[in-house]
N, CA, C and O atoms as a GROMACS GRO file, in nm:
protein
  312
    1UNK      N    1   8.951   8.439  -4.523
    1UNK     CA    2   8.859   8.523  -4.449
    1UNK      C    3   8.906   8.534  -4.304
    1UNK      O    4   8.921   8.430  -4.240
    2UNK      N    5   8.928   8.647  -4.250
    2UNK     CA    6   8.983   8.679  -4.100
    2UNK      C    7   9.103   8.614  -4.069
    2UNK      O    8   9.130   8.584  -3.953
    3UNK      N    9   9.186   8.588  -4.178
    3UNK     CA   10   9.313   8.535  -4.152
    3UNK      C   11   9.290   8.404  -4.057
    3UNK      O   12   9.378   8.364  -3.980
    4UNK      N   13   9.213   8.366  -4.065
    4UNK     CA   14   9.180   8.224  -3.995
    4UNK      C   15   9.198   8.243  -3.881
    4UNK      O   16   9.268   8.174  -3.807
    5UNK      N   17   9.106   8.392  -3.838
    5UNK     CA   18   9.094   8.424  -3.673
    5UNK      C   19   8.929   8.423  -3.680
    5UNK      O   20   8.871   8.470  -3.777
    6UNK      N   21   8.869   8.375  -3.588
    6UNK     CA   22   8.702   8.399  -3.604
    6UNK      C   23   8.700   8.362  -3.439
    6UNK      O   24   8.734   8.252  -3.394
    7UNK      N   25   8.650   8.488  -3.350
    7UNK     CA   26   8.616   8.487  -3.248
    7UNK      C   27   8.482   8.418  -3.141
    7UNK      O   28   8.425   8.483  -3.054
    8UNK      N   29   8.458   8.298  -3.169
    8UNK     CA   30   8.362   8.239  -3.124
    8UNK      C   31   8.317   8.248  -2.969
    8UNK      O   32   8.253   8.154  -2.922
    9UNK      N   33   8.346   8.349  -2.895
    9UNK     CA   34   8.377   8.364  -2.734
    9UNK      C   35   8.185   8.387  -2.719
    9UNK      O   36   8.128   8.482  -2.773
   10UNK      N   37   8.109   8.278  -2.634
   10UNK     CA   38   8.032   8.328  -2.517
   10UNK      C   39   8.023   8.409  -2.445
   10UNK      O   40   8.117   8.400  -2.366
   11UNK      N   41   7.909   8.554  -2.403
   11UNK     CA   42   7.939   8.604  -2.280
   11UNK      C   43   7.833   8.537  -2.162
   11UNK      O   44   7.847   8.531  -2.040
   12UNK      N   45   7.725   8.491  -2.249
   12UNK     CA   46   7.625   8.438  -2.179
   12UNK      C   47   7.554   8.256  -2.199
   12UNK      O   48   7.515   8.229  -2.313
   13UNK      N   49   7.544   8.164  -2.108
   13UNK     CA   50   7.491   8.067  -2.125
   13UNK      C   51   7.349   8.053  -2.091
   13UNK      O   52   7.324   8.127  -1.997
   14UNK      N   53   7.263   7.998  -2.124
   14UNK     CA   54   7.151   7.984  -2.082
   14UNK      C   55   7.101   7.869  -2.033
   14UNK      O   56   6.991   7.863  -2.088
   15UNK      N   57   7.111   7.780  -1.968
   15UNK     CA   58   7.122   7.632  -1.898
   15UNK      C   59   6.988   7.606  -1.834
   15UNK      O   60   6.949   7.681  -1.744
   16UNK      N   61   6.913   7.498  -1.879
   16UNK     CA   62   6.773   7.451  -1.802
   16UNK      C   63   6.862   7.415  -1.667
   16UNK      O   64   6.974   7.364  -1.658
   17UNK      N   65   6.753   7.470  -1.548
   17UNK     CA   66   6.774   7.435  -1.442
   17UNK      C   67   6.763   7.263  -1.395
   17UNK      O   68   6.802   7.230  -1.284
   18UNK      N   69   6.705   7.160  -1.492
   18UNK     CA   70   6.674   7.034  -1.480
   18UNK      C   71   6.874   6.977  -1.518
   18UNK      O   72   6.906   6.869  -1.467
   19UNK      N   73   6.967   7.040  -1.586
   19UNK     CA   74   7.087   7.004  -1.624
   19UNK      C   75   7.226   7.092  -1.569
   19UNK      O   76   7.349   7.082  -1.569
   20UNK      N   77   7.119   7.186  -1.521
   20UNK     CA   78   7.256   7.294  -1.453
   20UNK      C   79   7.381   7.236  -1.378
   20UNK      O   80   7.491   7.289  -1.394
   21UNK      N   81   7.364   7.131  -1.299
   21UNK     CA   82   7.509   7.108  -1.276
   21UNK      C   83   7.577   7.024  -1.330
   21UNK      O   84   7.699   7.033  -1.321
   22UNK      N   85   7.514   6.915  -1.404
   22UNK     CA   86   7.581   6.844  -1.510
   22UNK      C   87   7.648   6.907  -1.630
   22UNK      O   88   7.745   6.873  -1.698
   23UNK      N   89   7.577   6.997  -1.632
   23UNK     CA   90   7.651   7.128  -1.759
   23UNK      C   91   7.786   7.214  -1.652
   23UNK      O   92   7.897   7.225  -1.705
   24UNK      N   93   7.775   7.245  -1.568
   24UNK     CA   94   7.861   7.296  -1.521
   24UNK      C   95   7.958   7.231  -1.508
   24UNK      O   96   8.059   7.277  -1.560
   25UNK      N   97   7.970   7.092  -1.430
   25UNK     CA   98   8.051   6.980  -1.388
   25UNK      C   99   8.137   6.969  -1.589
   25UNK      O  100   8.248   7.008  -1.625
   26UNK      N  101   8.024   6.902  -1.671
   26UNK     CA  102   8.102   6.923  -1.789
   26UNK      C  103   8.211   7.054  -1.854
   26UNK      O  104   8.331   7.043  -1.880
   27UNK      N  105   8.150   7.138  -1.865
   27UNK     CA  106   8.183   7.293  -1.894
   27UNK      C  107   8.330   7.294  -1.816
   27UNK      O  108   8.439   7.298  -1.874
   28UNK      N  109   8.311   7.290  -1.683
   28UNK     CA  110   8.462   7.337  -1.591
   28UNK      C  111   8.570   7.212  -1.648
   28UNK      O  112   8.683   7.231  -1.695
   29UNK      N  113   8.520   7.112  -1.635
   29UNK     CA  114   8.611   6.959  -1.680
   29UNK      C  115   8.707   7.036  -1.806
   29UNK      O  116   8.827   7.062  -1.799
   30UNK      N  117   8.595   7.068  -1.944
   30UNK     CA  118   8.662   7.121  -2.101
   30UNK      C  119   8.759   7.233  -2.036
   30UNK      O  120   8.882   7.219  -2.036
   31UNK      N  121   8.711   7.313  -1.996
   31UNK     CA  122   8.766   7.440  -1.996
   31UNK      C  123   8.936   7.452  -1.908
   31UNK      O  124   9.030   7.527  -1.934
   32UNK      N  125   8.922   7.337  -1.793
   32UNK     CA  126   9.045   7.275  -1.749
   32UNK      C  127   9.151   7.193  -1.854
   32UNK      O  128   9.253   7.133  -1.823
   33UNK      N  129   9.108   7.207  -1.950
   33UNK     CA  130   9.194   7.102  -2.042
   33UNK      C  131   9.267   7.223  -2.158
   33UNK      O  132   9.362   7.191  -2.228
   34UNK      N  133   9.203   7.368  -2.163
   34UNK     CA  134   9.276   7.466  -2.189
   34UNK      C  135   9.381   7.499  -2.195
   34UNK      O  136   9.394   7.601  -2.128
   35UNK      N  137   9.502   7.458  -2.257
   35UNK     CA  138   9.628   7.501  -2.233
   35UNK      C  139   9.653   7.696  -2.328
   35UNK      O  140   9.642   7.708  -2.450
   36UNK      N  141   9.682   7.802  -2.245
   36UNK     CA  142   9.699   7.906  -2.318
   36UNK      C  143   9.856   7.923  -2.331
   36UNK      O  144   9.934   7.895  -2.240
   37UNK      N  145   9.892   7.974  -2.455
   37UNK     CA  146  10.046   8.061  -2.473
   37UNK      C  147  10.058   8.140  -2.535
   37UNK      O  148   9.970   8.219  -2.568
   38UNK      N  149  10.200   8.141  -2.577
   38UNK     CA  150  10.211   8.250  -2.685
   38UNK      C  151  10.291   8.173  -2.737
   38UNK      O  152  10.408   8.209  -2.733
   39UNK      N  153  10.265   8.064  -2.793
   39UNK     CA  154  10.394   7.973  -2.897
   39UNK      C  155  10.325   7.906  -2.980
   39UNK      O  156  10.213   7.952  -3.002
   40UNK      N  157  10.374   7.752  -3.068
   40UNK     CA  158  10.305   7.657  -3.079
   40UNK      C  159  10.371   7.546  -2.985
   40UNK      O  160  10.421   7.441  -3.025
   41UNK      N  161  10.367   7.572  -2.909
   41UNK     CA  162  10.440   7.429  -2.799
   41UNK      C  163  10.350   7.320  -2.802
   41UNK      O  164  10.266   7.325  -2.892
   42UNK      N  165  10.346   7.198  -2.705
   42UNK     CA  166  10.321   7.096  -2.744
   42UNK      C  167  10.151   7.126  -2.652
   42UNK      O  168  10.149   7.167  -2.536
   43UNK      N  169  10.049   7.100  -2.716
   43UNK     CA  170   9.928   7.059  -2.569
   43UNK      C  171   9.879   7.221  -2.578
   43UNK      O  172   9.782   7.261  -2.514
   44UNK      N  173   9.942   7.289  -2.646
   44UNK     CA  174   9.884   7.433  -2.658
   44UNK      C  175   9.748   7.476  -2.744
   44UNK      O  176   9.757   7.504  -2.863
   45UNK      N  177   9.622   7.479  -2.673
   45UNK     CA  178   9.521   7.525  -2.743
   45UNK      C  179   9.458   7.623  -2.820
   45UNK      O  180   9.389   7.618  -2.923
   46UNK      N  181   9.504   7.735  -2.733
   46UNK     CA  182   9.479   7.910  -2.762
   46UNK      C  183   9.599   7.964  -2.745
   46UNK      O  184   9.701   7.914  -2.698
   47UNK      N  185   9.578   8.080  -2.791
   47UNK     CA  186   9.678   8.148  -2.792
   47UNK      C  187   9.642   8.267  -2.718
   47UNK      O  188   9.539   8.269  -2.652
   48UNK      N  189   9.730   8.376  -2.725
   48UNK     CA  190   9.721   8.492  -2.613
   48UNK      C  191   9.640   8.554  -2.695
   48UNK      O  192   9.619   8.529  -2.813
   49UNK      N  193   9.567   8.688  -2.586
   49UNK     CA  194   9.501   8.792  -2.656
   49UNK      C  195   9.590   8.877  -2.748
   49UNK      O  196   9.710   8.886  -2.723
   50UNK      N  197   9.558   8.916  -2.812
   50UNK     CA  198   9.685   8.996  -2.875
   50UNK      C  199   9.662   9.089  -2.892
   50UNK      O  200   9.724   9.134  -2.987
   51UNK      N  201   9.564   9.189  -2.823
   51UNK     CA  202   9.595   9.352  -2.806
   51UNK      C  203   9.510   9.395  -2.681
   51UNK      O  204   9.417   9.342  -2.620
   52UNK      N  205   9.597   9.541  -2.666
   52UNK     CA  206   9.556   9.566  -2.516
   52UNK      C  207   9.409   9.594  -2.465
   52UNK      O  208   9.354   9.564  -2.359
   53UNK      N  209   9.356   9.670  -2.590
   53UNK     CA  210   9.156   9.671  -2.572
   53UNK      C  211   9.064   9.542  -2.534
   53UNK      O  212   8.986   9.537  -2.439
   54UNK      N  213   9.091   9.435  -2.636
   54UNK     CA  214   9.068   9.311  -2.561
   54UNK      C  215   9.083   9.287  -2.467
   54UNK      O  216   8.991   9.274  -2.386
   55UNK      N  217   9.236   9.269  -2.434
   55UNK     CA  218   9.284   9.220  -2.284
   55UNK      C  219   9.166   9.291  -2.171
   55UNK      O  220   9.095   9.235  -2.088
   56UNK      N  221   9.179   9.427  -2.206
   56UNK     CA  222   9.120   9.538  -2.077
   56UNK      C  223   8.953   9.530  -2.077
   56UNK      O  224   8.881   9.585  -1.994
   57UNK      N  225   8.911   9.458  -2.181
   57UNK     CA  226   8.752   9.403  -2.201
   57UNK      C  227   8.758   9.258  -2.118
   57UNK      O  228   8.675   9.228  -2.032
   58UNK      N  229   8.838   9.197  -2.146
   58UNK     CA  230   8.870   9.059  -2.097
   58UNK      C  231   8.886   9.130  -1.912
   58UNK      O  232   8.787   9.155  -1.843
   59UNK      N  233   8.963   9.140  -1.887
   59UNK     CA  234   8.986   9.190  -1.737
   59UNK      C  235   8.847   9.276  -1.689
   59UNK      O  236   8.823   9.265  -1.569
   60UNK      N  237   8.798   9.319  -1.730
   60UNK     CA  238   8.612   9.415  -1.721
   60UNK      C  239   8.516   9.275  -1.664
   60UNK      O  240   8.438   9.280  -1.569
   61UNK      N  241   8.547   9.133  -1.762
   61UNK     CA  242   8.478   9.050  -1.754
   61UNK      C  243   8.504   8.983  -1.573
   61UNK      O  244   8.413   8.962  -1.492
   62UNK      N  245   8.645   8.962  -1.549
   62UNK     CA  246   8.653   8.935  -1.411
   62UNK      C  247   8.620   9.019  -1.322
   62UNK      O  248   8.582   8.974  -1.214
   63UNK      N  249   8.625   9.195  -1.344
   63UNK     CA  250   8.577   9.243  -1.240
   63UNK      C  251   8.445   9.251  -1.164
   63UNK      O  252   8.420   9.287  -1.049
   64UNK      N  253   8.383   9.215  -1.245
   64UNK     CA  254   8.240   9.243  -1.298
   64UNK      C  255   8.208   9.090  -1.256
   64UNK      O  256   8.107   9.097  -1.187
   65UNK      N  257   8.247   8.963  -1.267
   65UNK     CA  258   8.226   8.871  -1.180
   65UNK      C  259   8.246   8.852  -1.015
   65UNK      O  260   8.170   8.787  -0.943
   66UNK      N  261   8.369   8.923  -0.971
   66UNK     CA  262   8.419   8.980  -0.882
   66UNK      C  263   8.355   9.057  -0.786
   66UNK      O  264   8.359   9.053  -0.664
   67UNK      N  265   8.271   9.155  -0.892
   67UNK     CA  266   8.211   9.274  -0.788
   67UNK      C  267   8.075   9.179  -0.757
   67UNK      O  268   8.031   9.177  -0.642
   68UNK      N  269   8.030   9.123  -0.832
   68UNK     CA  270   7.890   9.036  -0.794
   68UNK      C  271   7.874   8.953  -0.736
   68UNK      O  272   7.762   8.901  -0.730
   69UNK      N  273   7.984   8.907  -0.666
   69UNK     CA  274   8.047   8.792  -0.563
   69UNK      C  275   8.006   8.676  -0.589
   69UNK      O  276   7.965   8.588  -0.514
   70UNK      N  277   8.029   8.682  -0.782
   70UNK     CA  278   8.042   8.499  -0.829
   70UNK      C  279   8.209   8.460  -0.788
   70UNK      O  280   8.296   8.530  -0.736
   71UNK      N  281   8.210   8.328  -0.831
   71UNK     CA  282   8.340   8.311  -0.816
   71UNK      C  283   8.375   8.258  -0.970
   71UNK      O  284   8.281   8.242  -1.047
   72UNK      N  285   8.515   8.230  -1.015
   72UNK     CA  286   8.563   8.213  -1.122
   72UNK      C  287   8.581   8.013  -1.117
   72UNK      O  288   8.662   7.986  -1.029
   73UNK      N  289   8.531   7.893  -1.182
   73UNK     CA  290   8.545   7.824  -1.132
   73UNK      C  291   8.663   7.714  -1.225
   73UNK      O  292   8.673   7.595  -1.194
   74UNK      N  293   8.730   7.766  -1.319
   74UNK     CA  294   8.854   7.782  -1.388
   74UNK      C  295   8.944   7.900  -1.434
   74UNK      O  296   8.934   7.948  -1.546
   75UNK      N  297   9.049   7.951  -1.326
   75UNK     CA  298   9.118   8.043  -1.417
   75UNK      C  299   9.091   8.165  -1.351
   75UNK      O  300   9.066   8.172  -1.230
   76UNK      N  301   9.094   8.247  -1.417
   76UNK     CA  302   9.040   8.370  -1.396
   76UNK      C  303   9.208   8.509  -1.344
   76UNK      O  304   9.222   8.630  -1.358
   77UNK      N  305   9.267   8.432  -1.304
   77UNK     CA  306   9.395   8.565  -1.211
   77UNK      C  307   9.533   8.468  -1.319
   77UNK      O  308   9.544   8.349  -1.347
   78UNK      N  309   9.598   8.562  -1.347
   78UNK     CA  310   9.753   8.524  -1.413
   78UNK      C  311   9.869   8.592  -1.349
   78UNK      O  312   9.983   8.570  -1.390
   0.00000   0.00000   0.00000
């Protein structure tokens, strides 16, 4: 089923304000441990997007953080 691709991506979290930065502090920690490529090299988690509609949905997502003057607090520019 889906060639053993299944897109599990978040656009939205919903976080009690009583845990919000302990969730964040956690959240940025995982998300730093991300290694992306395009191989199977060693420590490699994900892999690349692999087509350009994504990508240009994916890039929508930073602008759009960007224009709202959040900041990105892993990642975000390649």
């Amino acid at each position: 089923m889906n060639s053993g691709q299944v897109c599990l991506c978040l656009k939205h979290l919903y976080i009690h304000e009583s845990i919000y930065e302990q969730f964040c502090d956690a959240l940025v920690e995982q998300a730093s441990r991300v290694k992306v490529d395009n191989s199977f090299g060693e420590g490699v988690t994900h892999g690349p997007i692999q087509n350009s509609m994504q990508c240009e949905r994916v890039k929508g997502f930073f602008a759009e953080i960007e224009k709202q003057g959040q900041k990105v607090a892993v990642g975000g520019k390649n």
